[in-house]
VOPAMAR-117183 format. One record per residue (C-alpha): x, y, z. Coordinates in pm, whole numbers, padded with zeros to 5 digits, always signed. Layout:
<pts>
XYZ...
</pts>
This chain:
<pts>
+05576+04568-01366+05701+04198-01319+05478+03944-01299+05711+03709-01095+05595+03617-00772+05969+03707-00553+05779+03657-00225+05971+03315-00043+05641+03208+00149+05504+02860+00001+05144+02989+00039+05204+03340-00144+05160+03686-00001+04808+03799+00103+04627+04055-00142+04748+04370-00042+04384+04520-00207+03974+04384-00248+03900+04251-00562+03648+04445-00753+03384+04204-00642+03452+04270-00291+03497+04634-00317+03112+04641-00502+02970+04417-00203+03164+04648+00024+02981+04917-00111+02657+04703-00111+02658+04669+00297+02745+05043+00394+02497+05147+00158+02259+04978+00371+02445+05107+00716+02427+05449+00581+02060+05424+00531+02027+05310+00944+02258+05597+01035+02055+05854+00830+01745+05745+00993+01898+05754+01330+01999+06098+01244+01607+06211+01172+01617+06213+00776+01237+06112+00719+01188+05802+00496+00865+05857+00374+00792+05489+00302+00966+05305+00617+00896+04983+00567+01032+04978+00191+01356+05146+00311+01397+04914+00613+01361+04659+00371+01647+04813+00121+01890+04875+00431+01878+04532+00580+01834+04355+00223+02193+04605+00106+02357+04418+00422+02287+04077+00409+02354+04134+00024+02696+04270+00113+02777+04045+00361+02692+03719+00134+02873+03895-00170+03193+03967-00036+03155+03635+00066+03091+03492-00257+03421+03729-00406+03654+03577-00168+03603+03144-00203+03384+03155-00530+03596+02991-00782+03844+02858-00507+03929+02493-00432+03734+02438-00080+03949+02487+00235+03978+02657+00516+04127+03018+00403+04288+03241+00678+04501+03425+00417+04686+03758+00550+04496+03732+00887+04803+03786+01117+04870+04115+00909+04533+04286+00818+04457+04578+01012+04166+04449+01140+04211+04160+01218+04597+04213+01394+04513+04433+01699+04605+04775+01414+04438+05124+01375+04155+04920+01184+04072+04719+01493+04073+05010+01735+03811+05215+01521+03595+04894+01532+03595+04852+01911+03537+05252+01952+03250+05206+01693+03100+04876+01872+03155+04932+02207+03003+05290+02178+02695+05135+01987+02663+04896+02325+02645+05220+02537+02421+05354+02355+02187+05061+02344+02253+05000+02746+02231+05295+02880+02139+05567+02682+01843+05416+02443+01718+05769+02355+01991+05818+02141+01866+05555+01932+01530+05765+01895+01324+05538+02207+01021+05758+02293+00894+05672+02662+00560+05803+02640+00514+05883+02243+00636+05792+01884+00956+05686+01829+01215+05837+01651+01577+05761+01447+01685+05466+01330+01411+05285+01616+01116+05419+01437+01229+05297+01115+01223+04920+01278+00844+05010+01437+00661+04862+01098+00864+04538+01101+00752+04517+01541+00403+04596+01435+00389+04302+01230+00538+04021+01444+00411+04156+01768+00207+04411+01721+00378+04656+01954+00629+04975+01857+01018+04939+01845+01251+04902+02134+01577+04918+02169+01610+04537+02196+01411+04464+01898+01641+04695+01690+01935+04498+01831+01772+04156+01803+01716+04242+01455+02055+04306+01407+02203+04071+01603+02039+03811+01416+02094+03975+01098+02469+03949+01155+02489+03543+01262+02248+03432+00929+02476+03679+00715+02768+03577+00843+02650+03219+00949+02629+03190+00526+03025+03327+00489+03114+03091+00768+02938+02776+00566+03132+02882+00238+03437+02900+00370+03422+02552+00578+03200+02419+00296+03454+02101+00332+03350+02042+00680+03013+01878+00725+03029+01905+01147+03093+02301+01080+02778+02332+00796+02537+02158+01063+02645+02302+01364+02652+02632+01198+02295+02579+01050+02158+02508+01367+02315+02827+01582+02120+03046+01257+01810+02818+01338+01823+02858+01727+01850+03260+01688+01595+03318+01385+01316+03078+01532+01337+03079+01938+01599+03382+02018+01387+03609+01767+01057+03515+01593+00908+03241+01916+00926+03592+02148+00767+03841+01939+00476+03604+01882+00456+03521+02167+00418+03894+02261+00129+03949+02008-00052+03661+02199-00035+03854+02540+00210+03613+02688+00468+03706+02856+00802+03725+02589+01043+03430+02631+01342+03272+02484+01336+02904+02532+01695+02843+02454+01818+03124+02718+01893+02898+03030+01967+03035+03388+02267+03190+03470+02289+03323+03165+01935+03443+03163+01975+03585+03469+01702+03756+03534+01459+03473+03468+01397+03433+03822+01301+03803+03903+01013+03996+04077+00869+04087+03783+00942+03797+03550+00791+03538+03808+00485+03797+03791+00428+03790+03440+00447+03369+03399+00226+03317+03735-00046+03543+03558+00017+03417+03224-00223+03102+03372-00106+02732+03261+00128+02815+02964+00309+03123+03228+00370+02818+03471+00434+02567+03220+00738+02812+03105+00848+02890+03444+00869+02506+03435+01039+02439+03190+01329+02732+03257+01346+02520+03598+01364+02241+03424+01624+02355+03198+01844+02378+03458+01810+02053+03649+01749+01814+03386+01753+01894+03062+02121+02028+03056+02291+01788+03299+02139+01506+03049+02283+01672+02713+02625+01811+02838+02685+01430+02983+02584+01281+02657+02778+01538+02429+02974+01810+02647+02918+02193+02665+02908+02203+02271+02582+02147+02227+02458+02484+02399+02778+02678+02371+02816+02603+01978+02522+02511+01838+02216+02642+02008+02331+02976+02206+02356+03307+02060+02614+03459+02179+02828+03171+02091+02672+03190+01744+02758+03527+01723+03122+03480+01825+03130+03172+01559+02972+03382+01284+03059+03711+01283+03387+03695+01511+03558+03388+01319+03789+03618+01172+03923+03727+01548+03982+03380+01694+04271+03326+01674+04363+03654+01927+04303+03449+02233+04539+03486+02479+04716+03124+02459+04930+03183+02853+04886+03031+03186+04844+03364+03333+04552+03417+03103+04424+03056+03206+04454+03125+03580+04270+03466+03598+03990+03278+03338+03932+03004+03590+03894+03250+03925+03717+03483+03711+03428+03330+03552+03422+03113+03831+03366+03411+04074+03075+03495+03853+02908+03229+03854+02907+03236+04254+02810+03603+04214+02470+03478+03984+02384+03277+04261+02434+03476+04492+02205+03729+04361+01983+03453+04221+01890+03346+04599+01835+03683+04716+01602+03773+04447+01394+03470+04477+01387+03503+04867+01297+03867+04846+01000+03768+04614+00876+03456+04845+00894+03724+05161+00669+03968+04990+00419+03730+04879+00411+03474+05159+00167+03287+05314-00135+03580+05487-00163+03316+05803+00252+03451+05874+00157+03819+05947+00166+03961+06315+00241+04238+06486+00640+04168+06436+00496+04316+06071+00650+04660+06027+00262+04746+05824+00361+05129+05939+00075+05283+05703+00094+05056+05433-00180+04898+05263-00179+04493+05277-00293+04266+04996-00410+03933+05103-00468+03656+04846-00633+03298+04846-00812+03227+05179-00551+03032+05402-00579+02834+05694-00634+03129+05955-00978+03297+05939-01011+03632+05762-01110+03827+06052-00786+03707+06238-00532+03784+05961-00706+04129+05972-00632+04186+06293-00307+04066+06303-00248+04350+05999-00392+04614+06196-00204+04538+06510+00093+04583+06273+00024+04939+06199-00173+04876+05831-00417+05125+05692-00615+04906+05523-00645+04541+05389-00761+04423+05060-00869+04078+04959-00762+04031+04611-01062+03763+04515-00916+03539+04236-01259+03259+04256-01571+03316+04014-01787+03306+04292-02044+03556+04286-02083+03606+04691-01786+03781+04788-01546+03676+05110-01684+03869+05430-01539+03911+05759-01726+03631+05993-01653+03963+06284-01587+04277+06276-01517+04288+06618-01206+04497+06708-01139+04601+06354-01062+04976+06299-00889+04957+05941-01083+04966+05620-01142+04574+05475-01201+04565+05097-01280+04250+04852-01201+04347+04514-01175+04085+04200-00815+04048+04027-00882+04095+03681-01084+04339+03699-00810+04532+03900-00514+04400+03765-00380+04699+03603-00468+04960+03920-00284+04683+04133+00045+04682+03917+00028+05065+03986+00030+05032+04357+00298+04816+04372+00441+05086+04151+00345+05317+04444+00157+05489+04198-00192+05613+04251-00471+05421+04136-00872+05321+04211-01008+04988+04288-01358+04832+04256-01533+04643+04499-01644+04270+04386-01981+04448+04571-02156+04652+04343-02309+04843+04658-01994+04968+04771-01823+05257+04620-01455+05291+04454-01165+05394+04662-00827+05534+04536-00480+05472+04685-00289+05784+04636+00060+05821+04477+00363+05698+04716+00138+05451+04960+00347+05170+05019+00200+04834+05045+00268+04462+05134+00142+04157+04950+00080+03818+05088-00021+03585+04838+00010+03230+04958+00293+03134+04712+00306+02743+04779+00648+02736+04805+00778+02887+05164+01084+03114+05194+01240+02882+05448+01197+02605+05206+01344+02761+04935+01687+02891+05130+01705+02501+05304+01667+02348+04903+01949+02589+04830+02193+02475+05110+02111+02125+05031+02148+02143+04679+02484+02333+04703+02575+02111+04983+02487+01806+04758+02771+01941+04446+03032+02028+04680+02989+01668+04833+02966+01468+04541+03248+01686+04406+03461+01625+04661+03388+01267+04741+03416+01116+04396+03589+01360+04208+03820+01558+04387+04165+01379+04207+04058+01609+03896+04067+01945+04074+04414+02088+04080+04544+02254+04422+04407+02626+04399+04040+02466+04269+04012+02268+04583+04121+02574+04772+03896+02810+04599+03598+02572+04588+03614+02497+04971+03657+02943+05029+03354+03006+04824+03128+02682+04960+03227+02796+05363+03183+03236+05274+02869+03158+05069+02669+02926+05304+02810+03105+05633+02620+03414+05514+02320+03188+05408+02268+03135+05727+02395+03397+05933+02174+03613+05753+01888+03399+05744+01882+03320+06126+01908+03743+06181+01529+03920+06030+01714+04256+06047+01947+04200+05816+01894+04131+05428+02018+03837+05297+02376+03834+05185+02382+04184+05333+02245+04387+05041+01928+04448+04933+01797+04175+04633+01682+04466+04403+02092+04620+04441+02264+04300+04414+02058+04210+04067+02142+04594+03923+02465+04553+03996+02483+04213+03817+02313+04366+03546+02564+04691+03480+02857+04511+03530+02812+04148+03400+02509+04176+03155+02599+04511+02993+02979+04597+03022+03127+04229+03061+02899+04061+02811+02830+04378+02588+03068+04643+02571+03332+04406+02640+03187+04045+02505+03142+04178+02204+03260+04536+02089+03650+04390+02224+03602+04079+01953+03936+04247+01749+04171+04283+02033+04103+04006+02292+03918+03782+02046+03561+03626+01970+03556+03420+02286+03582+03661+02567+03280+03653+02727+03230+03289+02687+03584+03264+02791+03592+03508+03084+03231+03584+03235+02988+03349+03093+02815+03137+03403+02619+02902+03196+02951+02852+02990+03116+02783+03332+02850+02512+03492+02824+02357+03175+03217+02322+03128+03226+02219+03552+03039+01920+03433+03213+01859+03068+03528+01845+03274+03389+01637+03539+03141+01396+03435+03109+01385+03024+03134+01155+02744+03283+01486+02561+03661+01432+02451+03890+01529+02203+04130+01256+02096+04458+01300+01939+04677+01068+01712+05015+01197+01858+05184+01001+01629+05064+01208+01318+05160+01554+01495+05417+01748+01338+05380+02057+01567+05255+02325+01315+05087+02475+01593+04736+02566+01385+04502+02389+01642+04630+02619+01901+04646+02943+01706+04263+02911+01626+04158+02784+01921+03934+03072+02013+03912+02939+02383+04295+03003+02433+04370+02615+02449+04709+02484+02414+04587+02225+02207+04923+02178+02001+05087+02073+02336+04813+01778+02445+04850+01686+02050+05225+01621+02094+05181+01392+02376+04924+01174+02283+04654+01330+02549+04294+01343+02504+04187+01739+02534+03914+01722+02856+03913+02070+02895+03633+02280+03084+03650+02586+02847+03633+02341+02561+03303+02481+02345+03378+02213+02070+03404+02420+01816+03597+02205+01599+03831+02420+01431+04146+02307+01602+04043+01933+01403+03917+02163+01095+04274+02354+01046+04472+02091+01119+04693+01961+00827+04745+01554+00922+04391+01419+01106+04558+01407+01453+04274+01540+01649+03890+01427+01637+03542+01522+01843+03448+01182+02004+03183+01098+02260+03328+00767+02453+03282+00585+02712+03362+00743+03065+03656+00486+03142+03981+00627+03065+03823+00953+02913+04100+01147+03088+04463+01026+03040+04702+01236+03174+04967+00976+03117+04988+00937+02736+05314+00855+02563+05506+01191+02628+05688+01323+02300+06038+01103+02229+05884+00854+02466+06152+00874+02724+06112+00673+03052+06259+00916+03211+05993+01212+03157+05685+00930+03238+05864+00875+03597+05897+01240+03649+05509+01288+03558+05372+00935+03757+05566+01114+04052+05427+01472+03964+05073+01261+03948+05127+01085+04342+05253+01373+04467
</pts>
């Protein structure tokens, strides 16, 4: 066989096989995936713990020694070698087994956990109950679902996070930034929650900011931080404060890169483990046009739902002084909390006119003498006083509609039981009102679409202006049309429907199935791209009021086009490079590979000064008067 090299490319063909190093860390890993799959399957591992630690060892061993095969020995630089023609990694047969094989593990883990061997009411099973010694120890509960994927979804961005390092070991901005996404997952996405569980508070992941947490806001969520006493509240601050201060501050100082590629996970996972798929963006307009009305549409959606969660929960635990005998109480038992302005007595009354069965005061003091009625004039309905931690649990039942007994706070009065299906109604003098809370909304929105429109509305194009005016006028109209009519719900659905809906189609199939298990066909961006709302308020604000940039030396462009082919946002970088243009772009995560891959320097990640951040009128390519008329009059028009 000839030894000549007869290919004509400068940079040699791609290996058309693994090396032998490869093929033995190839091994390594599915050694360790075949373990997971046999346990999922029921084979009993006697010793779980050792064999959980051989099966996630064999894969991070794999992982790092494939890595270590392909640049060991190699000059440092970025290596994309054969990546338009592998299988995999080209939209071919290789890529279409991996989105069957990831998008049905998302299924799985969404919708049909049992699968994965989650026992309700018992021991777990399969590959879940293999994880249960390793959720013992951090937080001292049995395997979920979650914690098998947060195992594994961590797993993948330190493995990979260590291939991504070796190959850009050239690039100090790409080491750190990579470093920190591993950091952000390992300590506050993965370790911070589980202790946090094995303290009995509630679980949390600081770095997981409304929208994209959306459920932070929920019934239940708000529940667990308001009983969690002063560290519950100080969370529930700080996720408010997340979103109002801490974010605004950082994206103005650096842009959207500092959450979307260095602290988030799902940007670390797209960095990590989906570096080999970024350059399948979709680089057209017509991709760019359905991106902006897409994500954009979600993001209204999340607030949307957002609103009507948080109302529902401030009208079911409002102030006791508010109920009267417009109260549909219809046999329902009513929970009262902390003694409010109006008397006891009255507020009983008032529930009884309503049609309740009974009232409870649910006594949260350490006072020994018990609340009593000052009359019991008039009242038909049972009144009981009963303390809240000793009845905590048998009140999370009723609310459950389940059945369950409570104590009296009197030890001279006997135990009564609310049987199974009993609705109720709580009232538990929240301090903040529901009317304030839908007003702060409609100011607050009303305050960004002003502001927007009064100082920066030159830097919306046509359809933005159009779009942002449809969605302010729809959204607020049923605010209020809704809010001014008590029969209807607000925004027309019910809360609890509009956040399950959310949940199946943008948090499972949009950021799941499709997020992630579509990485080889549509790329490792798609979610972040197309549905991500944090990714879209933080990129509103890069766009509009940032330091962020990207510079370019057009001068020292020669139009290879590798800044746009890996840009895994679908950015045209290539053509802003050509003309001089600083790249202000609202999907911009700042990566840094389009600078990275790039052969001659042009293009740099600057923070600057806000004056002439945006410069639509750079030199044009061949500097022809001719084409800077044509786009001063394009500019005026």
């Amino acid at each position: 066989m000839s030894d000549f090299q007869r290919n004509m490319s400068l940079t040699g063909e791609p290996p058309k096989s693994l090396t032998p190093g490869q093929k033995i860390s190839t091994a390594v890993g599915f050694f360790g995936l075949a373990v997971l799959i046999l346990a999922n399957f029921n084979v009993n591992f006697p010793n779980k713990t050792l064999w959980l630690t051989i099966a996630l060892s064999s894969i991070l061993l794999g992982v790092i020694g494939f890595s270590w095969a392909s640049y060991a020995g190699k000059n440092a630089g970025i290596k994309n070698d054969g990546v338009m023609f592998k299988s995999f990694t080209s939209r071919g047969l290789l890529a279409w087994i991996g989105i069957l094989t990831l998008s049905g593990f998302y299924v799985i883990l969404y919708f049909y956990p049992e699968y994965l061997g989650l026992v309700q009411d018992g021991e777990n099973t399969g590959v879940i109950a293999l994880f249960d010694p390793l959720s013992q120890l951090l937080s001292g509960q049995p395997a979920s679902q979650w914690f098998v994927y947060g195992v594994f979804y961590t797993l993948a961005i330190v493995s990979f996070g260590i291939k991504f390092i070796w190959k850009y070991r050239h690039n100090r901005y790409e080491i750190i930034r990579t470093i920190s996404v591993m950091f952000f997952q390992t300590s506050f996405a993965f370790m911070i929650p589980q202790i946090m569980i094995s303290l009995n508070q509630p679980y949390y992941d600081f770095k997981n900011v409304w929208p994209l947490n959306y459920d932070l806001f929920a019934g239940y969520r708000l529940d667990q931080f308001l009983s969690a006493g002063n560290f519950g509240v100080a969370m529930l601050i700080f996720g408010v404060a997340s979103i109002l201060i801490i974010t605004p501050i950082l994206t103005f100082k650096y842009g959207k890169r500092w959450y979307c590629s260095w602290v988030c996970g799902c940007g670390g996972l797209a960095e990590t483990a989906g570096d080999p798929f970024r350059h399948l963006s979709n680089k057209k307009l017509y991709a760019w046009n359905i991106e902006r009305w897409v994500v954009h549409s979600v993001v209204v959606f999340v607030v949307v739902m957002t609103t009507a969660v948080v109302y529902s929960y401030l009208k079911g635990n409002e102030s006791a002084s508010s109920i009267g005998s417009w109260n549909d109480f219809s046999d329902k038992v009513v929970f009262i909390g902390a003694q409010d302005q109006k008397p006891i007595h009255e507020v009983v009354l008032a529930a009884q006119e309503a049609g309740a069965s009974r009232v409870v005061y649910v006594d949260r003091s350490e006072s020994e003498s018990p609340i009593e009625l000052a009359s019991k004039e008039d009242i038909n309905i049972p009144f009981h006083v009963v303390n809240e931690e000793n009845n905590a649990g048998s009140i999370q039942k009723i609310k459950e509609q389940k059945q369950a007994t409570l104590v009296p706070v009197d030890e001279s009065k006997s135990a009564f039981t609310i049987v199974e299906g009993t609705q109720s109604a709580f009232f538990d003098n929240v301090w903040l009102s529901k009317e304030a809370f839908v007003w702060g909304v409609i100011g607050l929105l009303t305050l960004i679409f002003g502001l927007v429109f009064i100082f920066r509305r030159d830097r919306l194009a046509k359809d933005a202006k159009i779009g942002a005016i449809g969605y302010f006028v729809i959204v607020i109209g049923l605010l209020l049309f809704t809010y001014f009519d008590p029969s209807t719900n607000l925004f027309l659905f019910e809360s609890w429907k509009l956040n399950q809906f959310y949940g199946f189609l943008i948090g499972a199939i949009f950021s799941g199935v499709i997020g992630t298990g579509f990485y080889p066909i549509f790329g490792n961006r798609v979610w972040c791209r197309f549905g991500c709302p944090m990714a879209a308020i933080l990129g509103f604000q890069q766009r509009m009021f940032s330091r962020f940039r990207i510079t370019t030396n057009g001068g020292q462009c020669i139009s290879c086009g590798n800044c746009s082919v890996y840009c895994e946002m679908g950015i045209d970088v290539r053509a802003y490079a050509q003309k001089g243009e600083n790249i202000i772009r609202s999907s911009c995560v700042g990566c840094g590979i389009c600078s990275a891959v790039c052969p001659r320097g042009v293009l740099k990640l600057e923070n600057g000064p806000l004056e002439g951040r945006i410069n639509s009128d750079a030199v044009l390519q061949g500097q022809d008067p001719d084409l800077m008329a044509l786009l001063s009059n394009n500019k005026n028009s």
